[in-house]
N, C-alpha and C positions, 0 to 999 in steps of 0.2 A: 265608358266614354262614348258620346254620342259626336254624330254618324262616324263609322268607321269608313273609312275612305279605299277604295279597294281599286286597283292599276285598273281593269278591266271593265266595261260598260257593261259586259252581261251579269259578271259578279254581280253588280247595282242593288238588282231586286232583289239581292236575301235583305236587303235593309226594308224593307219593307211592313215586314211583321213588325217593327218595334212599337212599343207603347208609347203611348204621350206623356205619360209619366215622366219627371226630369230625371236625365241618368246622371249620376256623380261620374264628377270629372276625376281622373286621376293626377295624385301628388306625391309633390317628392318632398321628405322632410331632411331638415340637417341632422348630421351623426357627427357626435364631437364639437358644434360649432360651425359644422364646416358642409355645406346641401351644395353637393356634387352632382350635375347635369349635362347630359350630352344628348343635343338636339341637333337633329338632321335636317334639313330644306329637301323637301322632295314638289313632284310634281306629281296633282292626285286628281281620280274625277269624285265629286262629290254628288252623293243623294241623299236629299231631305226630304223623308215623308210630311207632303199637308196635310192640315187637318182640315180645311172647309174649300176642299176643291174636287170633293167626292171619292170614294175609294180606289186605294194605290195611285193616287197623283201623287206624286213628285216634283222636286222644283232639282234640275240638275246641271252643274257648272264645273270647268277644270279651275283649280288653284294650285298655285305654291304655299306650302304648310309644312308645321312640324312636325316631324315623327319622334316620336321616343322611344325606347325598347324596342322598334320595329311597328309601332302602332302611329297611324296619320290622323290624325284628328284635328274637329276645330270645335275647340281652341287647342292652340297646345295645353301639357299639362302646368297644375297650381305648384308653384311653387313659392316653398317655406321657409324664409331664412330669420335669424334671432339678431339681435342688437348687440354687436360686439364679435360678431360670427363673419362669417364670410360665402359669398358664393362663389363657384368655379362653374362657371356654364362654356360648355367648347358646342362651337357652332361650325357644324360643316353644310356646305352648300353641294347639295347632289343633283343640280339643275343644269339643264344642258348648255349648249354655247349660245353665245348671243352675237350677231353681227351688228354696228350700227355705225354710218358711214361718217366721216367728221363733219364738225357741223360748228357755226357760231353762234347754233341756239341752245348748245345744249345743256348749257344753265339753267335752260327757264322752260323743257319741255320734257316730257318722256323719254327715259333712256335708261341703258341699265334693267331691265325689267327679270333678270336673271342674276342679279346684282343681289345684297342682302344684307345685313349687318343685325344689331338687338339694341334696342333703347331701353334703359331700365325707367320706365316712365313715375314720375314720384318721390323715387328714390332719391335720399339727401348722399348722393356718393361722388367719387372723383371723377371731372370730367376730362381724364386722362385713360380713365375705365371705360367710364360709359361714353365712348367716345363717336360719335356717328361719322367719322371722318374716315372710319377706318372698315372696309369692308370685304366682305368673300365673292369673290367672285366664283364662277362654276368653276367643282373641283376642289376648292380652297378651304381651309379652315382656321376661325379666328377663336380665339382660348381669351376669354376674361373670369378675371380674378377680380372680385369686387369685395374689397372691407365694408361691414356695415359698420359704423358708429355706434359704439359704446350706446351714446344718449339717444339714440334713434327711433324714436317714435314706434308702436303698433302701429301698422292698418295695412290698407287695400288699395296695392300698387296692381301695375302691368305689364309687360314687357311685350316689346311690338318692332318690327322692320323699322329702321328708319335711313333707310340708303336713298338718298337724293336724287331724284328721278326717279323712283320707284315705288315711294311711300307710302303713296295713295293706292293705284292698283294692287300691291301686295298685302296691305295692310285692309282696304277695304274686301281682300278674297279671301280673307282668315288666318293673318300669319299676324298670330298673336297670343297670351295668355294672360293670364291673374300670376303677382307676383305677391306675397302676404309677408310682411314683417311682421312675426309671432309676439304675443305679449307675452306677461309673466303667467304663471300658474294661479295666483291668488286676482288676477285681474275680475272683475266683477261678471266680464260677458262672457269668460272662459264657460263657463258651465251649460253654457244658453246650446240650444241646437244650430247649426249656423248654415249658410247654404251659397253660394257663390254663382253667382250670375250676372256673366256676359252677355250685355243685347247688344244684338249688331245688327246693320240695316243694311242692305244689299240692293244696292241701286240698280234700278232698272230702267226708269222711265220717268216724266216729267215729273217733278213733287216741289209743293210752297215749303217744306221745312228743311231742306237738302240745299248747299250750295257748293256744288260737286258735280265733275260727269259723270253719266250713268259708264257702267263696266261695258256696255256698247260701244261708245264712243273711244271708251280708252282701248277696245280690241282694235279699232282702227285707226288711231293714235301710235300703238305699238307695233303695226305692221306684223311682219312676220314669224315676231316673235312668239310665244304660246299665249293664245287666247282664252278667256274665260266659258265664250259661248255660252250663256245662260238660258236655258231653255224651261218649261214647264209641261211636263206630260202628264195624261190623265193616265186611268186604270188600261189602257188601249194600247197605252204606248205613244200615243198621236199627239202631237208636239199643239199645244193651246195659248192663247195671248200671252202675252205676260202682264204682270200688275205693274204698277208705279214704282214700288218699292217692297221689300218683303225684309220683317223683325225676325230675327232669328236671336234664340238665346241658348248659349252653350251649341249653339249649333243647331237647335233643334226648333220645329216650327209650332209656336203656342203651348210649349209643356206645361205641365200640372206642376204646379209646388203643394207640397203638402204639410201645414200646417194642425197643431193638434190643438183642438177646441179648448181656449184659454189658456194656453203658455204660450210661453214669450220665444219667441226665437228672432234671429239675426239675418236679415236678409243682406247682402253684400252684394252692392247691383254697381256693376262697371259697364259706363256705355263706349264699348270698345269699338269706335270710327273715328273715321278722317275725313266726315262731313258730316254736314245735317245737326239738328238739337233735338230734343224730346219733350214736352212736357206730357207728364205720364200721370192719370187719372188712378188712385188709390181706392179703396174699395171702402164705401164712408161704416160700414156694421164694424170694422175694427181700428184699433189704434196704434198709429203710425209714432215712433220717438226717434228722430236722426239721432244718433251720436257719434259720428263721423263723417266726414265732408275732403274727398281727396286727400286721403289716406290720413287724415290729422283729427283724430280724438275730439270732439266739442268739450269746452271748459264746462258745460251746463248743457245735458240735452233739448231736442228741441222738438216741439212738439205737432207733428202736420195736419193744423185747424182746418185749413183748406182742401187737405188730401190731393194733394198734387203737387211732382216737385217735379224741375227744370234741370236737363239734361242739357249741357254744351257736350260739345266734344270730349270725350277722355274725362267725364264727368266721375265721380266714384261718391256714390252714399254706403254710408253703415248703418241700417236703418232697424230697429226692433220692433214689430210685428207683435199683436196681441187679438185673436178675433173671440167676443164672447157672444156668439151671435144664441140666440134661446134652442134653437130646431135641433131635435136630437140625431138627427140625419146628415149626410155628408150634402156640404155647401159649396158650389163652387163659385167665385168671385174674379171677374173681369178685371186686369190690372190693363190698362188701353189707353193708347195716345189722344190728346185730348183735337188736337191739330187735323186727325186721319181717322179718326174715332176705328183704328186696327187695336186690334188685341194684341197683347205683346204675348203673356203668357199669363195662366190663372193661378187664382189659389184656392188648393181647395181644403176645406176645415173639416176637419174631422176629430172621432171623439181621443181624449187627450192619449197619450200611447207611452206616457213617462212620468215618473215622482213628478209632482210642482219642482220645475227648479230654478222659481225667481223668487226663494222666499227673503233673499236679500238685497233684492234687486227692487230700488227707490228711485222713483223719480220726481226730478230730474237725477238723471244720472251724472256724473260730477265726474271729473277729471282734470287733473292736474298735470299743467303743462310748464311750470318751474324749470324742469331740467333737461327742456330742450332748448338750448342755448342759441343751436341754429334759427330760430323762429324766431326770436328774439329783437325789436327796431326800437331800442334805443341805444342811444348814443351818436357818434358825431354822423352826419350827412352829406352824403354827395349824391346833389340833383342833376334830374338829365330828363330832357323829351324825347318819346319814344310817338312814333305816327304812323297809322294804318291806312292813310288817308291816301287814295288812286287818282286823286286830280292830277288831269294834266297828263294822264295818260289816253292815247287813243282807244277808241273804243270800235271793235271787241280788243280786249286787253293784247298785248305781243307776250307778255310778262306781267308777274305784280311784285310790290317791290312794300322796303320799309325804310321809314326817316329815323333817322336819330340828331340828335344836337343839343344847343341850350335853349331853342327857343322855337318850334315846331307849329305855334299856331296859325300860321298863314296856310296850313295845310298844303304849301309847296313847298318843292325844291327850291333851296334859298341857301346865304352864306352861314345860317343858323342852323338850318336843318337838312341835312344831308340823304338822299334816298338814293338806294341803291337798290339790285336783285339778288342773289345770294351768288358769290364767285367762288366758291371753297371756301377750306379751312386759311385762316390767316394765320395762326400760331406765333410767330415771334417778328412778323412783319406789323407791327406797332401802329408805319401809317395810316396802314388800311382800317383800323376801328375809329379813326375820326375821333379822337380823342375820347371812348366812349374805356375809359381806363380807372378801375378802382381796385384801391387797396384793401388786403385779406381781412375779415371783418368788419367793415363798413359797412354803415346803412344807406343804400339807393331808394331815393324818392322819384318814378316817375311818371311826369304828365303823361299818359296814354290817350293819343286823340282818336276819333275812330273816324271812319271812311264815308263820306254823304252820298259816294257813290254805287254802294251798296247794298240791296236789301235787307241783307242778313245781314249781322253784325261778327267779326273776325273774332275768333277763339285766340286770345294771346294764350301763349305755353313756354314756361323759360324750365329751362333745365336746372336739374342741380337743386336749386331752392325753392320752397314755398316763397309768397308774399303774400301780407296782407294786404285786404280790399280799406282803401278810406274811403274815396269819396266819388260821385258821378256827377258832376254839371252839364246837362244838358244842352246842346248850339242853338240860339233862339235858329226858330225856322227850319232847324233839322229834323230829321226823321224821328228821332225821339224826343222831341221836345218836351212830351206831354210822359214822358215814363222813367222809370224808375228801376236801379238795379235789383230791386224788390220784386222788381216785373218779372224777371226771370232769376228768380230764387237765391240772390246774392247778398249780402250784410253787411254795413260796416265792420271792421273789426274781424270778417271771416277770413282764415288763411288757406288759400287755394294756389293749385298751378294753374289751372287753366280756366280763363273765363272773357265770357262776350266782351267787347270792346262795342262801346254803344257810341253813337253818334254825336263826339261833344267829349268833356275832358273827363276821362278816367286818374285816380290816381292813389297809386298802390304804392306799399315799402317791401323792401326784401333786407335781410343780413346777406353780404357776399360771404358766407359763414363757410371756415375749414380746409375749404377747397381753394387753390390758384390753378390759373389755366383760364382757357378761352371758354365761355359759355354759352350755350346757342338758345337762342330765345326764335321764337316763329310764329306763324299764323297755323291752329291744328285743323283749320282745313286742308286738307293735305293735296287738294291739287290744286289750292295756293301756292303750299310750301313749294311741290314740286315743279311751279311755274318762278319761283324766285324769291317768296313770300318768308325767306331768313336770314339772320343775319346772326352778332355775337359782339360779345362785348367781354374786355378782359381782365381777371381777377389777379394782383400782384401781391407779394409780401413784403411789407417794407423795413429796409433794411437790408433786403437783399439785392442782387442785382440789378443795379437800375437799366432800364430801357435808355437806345441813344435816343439823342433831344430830338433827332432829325424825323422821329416819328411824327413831330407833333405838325396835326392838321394841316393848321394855318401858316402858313411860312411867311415870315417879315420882308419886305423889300430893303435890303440892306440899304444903308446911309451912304451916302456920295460926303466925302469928306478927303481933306490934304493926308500926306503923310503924320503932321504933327497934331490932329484934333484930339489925338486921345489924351493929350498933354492936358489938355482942358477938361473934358467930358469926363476923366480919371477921379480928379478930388469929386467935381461935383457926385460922381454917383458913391464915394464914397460917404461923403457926406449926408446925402438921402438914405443910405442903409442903414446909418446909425438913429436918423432921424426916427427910421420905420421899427426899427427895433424899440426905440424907447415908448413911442405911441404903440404897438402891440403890449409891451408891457401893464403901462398906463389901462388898456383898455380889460386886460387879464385880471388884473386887481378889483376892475369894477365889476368885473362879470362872476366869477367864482369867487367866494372864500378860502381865508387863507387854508392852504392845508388840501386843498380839494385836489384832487387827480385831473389833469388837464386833459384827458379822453372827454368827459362829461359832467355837468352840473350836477349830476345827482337823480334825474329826472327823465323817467319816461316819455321819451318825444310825441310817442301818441299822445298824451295828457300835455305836456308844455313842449313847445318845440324849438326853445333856446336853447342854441349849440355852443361851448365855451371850446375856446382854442384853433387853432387854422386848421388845415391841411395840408399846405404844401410842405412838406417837408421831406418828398424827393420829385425828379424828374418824371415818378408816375403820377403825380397832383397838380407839378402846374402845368395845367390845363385848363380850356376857355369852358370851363364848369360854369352853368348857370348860377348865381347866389340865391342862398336861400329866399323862400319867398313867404317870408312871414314878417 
């Protein structure tokens, strides 16, 4: 595992001698079902040998990071759970004290920065598990038991801090890893050579593709607390500029991946930050086949005409690699951002070093996604606008904040669309979600507006569940007027967690599939999030305890009336209830056939988006839900 992280500044330089070559990362597999991990929070100083700043330069910074067995490394290590398995990761926080005086900003500013917790990012699991609300502080230790689901998809998850006020700085200094939900044995890409890479980008200074402070800023932000100090020394010792920004992947600065001259292997590229996007330039002598996109298998691989795919935040390709280049010689190949024209890391091809082992391996590669059930958006629907939109905020920002409602497109706060900054967990205080309340298995359809204030466009990231991409409409006269979710590497019909919210209506489906509990959706720019940038919205089961009515939103001005009006008001509203029941009936007959299951017509809402049957049918539906808009 590269760089090893060692307490002492003069240790540093035994890291020096390492090769550019990528080192494997260390992993831990399940035994029995069940991948047992105990991960420590320490505080480390880090040295990264460069490769193009002349010999024995170094780039060297303090962070908080994971230790495992006694070893600090960044990343932490890969961890491997199975579908039906479970993980046990116990988290202890070995970071020292933190002071930080009361304040009534501390919603929407830096704090905590010795603070800690683990987001299983990707993962279809309970957000009672993966719980960000709950955290260690110095000293403490927090034990999660996470069940994977039975039907639980393969791929290429991550696990990462996400203690509020602290996200961004921790998480941008390396406190994170790759989490892999294993497939089966007979799985087609089992056999392929596979390789796991983390690029991460370590802010330093001004950059057009970054919307984030650099780790400077946030030392002076965090006060007294431990700072990162970023420096860069040459062979001398002597402390040199620093750059804009610096790629690091597994840690290490432009390593070598090694590929064997015409097989196929797996490259697995998580872009592990909480700012910034990538479009990253593919090397055109070989060919590029996605078949994975944020941790979810492609129904049909996909094939990279263009050699270049689009990093948001928390971004994850599964992508398979073939270079048949003629030269009987070792090749080495520039994988580099297209924005920064920097190198991330190379490849380099050489002659093959194993049997052929893709002789069953056809493309497209095809994958069947039938029995994930959580992915799944048909059936009935509850709509809701969701808004990334900072009008109306003073500028430079105090906070950033997000709308939710039925009706968000005025892009302000309004009696439709409600903007807030992130206040805590709410958990069973009902009014505080603003009526954003849906029941266990529903499909949520939401407008996603994005922000004109903006340059960069906001990384949405909801917990808990994928959702599919539909559609983008661009704002006449907005920033994107003239592009396309194509623009940065997005598809109808792709199912992601996280991606750009462009300027204009986004609008995406999820299943609230499995899970009940509060779920936190945010902006994965993380010193967003850590200024205010989340919120949550909550999943019930029905039939079960109903929430009091007194949650809801909008509260009525009650009726000025004698002691005796109810005497009157009594039949009539009896009256209308029988009315409204036999017109629902009347209209159930026309809508479904006889016999039909009153959940759904029969029919994929992607494909028809006629929904048979109401909702309300307890105190967590009626609510001022938008109606559908078809």
């Amino acid at each position: 595992m590269i760089p090893f992280l060692l307490p002492l500044p003069s240790l540093l330089l035994f890291v020096l001698g390492f090769t550019r070559a990528l080192k494997p990362l260390t992993e831990v597999f399940p035994s029995d079902g069940k991948t047992v991990v105990n991960l420590t929070v320490r505080s480390a100083s880090v040295s990264v040998p460069l490769s193009d700043h002349g010999e024995g330069a170094v780039f060297v910074y303090l962070a908080r990071l994971y230790s495992y067995k006694g070893v600090t490394s960044v990343p932490g290590p890969v961890i491997h759970v199975k579908a039906g398995g479970q993980l046990v990761l116990n988290l202890h926080n070995e970071l020292g004290g933190q002071h930080y005086p009361p304040s009534s900003d501390k919603m929407y500013s830096y704090h905590g920065v010795n603070t800690t917790n683990v987001h299983f990012h990707g993962v279809h699991g309970d957000p009672a598990v993966d719980n960000i609300f709950r955290v260690a502080g110095p000293g403490e230790t927090i034990q999660y038991i996470l069940p994977i689901p039975k039907g639980h998809l393969p791929g290429l998850h991550w696990y990462h801090t996400h203690s509020h006020g602290s996200s961004y700085p921790l998480l941008m200094g390396g406190l994170f890893g790759a989490l892999v939900v294993d497939g089966r044995e007979d799985d087609p890409l089992a056999s392929l050579p596979s390789v796991i890479l983390m690029i991460h980008v370590y802010r330093l200074g001004p950059s057009t593709h970054c919307d984030g402070a650099t780790m400077g800023s946030v030392d002076e932000a965090i006060g007294s607390n431990m700072s990162s100090q970023p420096r860069i020394l040459n062979g001398a010792g002597v402390q040199v500029k620093l750059e804009n920004d610096l790629f690091l992947v597994n840690g290490q600065h432009k390593p070598r991946v090694k590929v064997g001259r015409g097989e196929a292997h797996l490259l697995r590229m998580i872009f592990a930050a909480g700012s910034c996007y990538m479009n990253v330039s593919l090397p055109d002598v070989c060919q590029f086949h996605v078949v994975g996109i944020d941790g979810v298998p492609l129904r049909r691989s996909r094939v990279v005409k263009e050699h270049w795919l689009y990093f948001t935040t928390a971004t994850r390709y599964d992508v398979i690699v073939q270079c048949n280049d003629s030269s009987k010689h070792t090749t080495t190949l520039r994988v580099f951002s297209l924005d920064t024209n920097e190198t991330i890391f190379y490849i380099e091809v050489d002659k093959a070093q194993r049997a052929p082992n893709d002789k069953g391996l056809v493309f497209p590669v095809r994958y069947s996604l039938a029995t994930a059930d959580y992915l799944q958006t048909f059936g009935r629907v509850v709509a809701r606008d969701i808004s990334f939109s900072q009008l109306g905020l003073p500028s430079p920002k105090p906070f950033y904040v997000i709308g939710q409602g039925t009706d968000c497109s005025s892009l302000y706060n309004s009696t439709t669309c409600h903007y807030e900054h992130f206040m805590g967990e709410k958990g069973t205080r009902y009014r505080d979600y603003n009526s954003f309340i849906v029941p266990l298995n529903s499909v949520v359809e939401a407008r996603v507006f994005g922000d004109p204030t903006d340059s960069m466009p906001h990384p949405l990231h909801l917990h808990v569940n994928h959702f599919r991409f539909v559609s983008f409409t661009p704002r006449k006269g907005g920033r994107h007027e003239n592009m396309s979710m194509a623009d940065f590497g997005v598809f109808p019909d792709d199912i992601r967690d996280t991606i750009p919210i462009l300027d204009g209506v986004t609008i995406i489906r999820w299943r609230a599939a499995t899970f009940t509990g509060e779920v936190v959706y945010h902006c994965h720019t993380l010193t967003h999030e850590d200024r205010g940038m989340m919120t949550s919205y909550l999943v019930h089961r029905l039939g079960g305890k109903e929430p009091n009515v007194d949650y809801l939103a909008e509260q009525l001005t009650p009726l000025q009336h004698d002691d005796n009006s109810y005497r009157i008001f009594l039949p009539l509203a009896i009256v209308f209830f029988f009315i409204f029941l036999l017109l629902c009936g009347v209209s159930w007959a026309r809508t479904c056939p006889k016999g039909a299951q009153w959940t759904l017509c029969g029919q994929d809402i992607t494909r028809s988006p006629r929904v048979c049957g109401s909702y309300a049918t307890s105190e967590g539906e009626r609510l001022p839900l938008s109606s559908n808009r078809w």
